[in-house]
N, C-alpha and C positions, 0 to 999 in steps of 0.2 A: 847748355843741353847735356842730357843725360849720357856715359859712354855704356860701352855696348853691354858692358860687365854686371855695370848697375841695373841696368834692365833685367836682365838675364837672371841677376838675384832676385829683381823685386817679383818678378814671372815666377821663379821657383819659387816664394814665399807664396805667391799669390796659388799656384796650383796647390800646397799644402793645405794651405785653410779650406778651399775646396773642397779639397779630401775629406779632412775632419768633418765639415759640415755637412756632407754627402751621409758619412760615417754616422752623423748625431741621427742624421732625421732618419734612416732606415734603422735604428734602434727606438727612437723614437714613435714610430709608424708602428712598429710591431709592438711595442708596450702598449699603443692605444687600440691595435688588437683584442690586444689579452686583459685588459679595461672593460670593452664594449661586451666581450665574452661574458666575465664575470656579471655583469650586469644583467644581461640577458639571464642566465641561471638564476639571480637572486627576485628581478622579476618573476619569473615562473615561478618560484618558488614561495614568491607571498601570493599568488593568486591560487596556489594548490593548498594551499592551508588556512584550512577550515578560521573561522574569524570565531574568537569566544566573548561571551558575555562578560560586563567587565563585573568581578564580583564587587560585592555590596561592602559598603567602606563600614570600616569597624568604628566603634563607640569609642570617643578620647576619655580617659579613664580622669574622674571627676578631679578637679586640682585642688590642692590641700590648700587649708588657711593660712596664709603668711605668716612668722612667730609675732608677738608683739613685740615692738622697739624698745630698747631699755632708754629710761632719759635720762641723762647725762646729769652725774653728780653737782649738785648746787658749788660754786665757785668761793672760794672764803676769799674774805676779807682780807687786804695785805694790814700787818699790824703797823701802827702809827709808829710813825720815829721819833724818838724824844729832841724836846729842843734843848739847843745847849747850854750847859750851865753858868748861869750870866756869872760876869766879875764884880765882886764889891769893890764899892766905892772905899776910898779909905777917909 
């Protein structure tokens, strides 16, 4: 069993994070305030303004001829190698 000590820290530990998370969510709560706020204002504000026509899409400017390909220089011929010069017989 636990003595009276260790209780007493794990209580104090445990009242801490309490705190903090008390701490988070009323910072929390009020950032989703001020969320809901903005939202509100950006609604309003697309039903106050006026909706426009969407203008007329422009003409894609005519695409040029591709250049011709040049074709690739004819390949030469590797020159023959000589064979070698036989021995005479004596």
């Amino acid at each position: 069993m636990a003595t009276a000590k260790q209780i007493q820290y794990r209580l104090g530990q445990a009242k801490k994070k309490l705190a903090k998370v008390n701490k988070e969510l009323t910072a929390t709560k009020s950032n989703v305030k001020k969320l809901e706020a903005q939202l509100k204002k950006a609604k309003a504000a697309e039903k106050a303004k006026p909706k426009r026509k969407a203008a007329p899409k422009k003409k894609a400017a005519p695409k040029r001829k591709a250049a011709p390909k040049r074709k690739a220089a004819p390949k030469r011929k590797a020159a023959k190698k000589k064979a070698p010069a036989r021995k005479k017989k004596k």
